[in-house]
C-alpha positions in Angstrom: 0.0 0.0 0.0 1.6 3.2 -0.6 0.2 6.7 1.0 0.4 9.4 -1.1 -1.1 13.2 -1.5 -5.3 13.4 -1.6 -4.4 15.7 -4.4 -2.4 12.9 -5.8 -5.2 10.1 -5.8 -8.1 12.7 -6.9 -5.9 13.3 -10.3 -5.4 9.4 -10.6 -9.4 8.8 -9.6 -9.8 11.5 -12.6 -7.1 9.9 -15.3 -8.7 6.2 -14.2 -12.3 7.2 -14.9 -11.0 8.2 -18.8 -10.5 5.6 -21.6 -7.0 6.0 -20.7 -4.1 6.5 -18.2 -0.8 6.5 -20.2 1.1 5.3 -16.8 -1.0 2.2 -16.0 -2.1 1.3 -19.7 2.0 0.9 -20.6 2.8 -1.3 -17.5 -0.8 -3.4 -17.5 1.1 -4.1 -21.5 3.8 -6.0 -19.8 2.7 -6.7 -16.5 0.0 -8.7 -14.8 -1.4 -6.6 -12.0 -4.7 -4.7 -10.3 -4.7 -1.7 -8.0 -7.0 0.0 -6.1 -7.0 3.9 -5.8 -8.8 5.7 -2.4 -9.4 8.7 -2.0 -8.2 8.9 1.7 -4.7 8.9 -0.1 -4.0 5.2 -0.3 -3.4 3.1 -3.4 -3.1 -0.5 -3.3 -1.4 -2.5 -5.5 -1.8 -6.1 -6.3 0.3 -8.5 -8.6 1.4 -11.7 -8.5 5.4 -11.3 -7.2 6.4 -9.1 -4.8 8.7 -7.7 -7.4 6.0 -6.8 -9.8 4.6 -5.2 -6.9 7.6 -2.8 -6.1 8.0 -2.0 -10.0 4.4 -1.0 -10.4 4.3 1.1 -7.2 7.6 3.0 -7.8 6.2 3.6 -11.5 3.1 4.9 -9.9 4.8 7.2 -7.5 7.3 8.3 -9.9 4.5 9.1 -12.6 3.2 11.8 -10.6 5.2 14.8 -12.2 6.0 13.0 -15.6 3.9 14.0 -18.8 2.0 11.2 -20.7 4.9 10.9 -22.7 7.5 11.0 -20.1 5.4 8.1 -18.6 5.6 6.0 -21.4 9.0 6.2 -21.8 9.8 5.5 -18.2 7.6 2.4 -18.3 9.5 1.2 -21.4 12.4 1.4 -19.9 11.7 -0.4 -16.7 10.0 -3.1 -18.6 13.2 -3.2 -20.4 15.3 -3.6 -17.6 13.0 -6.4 -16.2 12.9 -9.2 -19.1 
């Protein structure tokens, strides 16, 4: 579970409720995982390793002041560095 900014998980609540969210639609490409976001500033994170679990969160948290671009990129580049 990671705590973030009620700030934070009102933007994600927003970007989740769209077709799209360019952060979690380039890691659900490579990666098997569900999450949960609250708006008490809690997100929780599900996958099956713990390690998918730690990539996905950091991704999330470092997503935060990226551009929909940006994300992508970053997200490519983990996923890289994982297989």
């Amino acid at each position: 579970m990671l705590e973030m900014t009620c700030n934070w998980c009102y933007l994600y609540y927003r970007l989740l409720s769209k077709p799209t969210c360019p952060v979690l639609e380039a890691l659900g490409k490579g990666l098997s995982f569900e999450i949960a976001v609250g708006l008490n500033g809690r997100v929780w994170v599900n996958a099956p390793s713990h390690s998918t679990v730690i990539l996905v969160s950091n991704a999330i948290m470092n997503a935060e002041y990226l551009s929909g671009v940006q994300q992508k990129i970053m997200v490519e580049k983990l996923l890289q560095r994982v297989q």
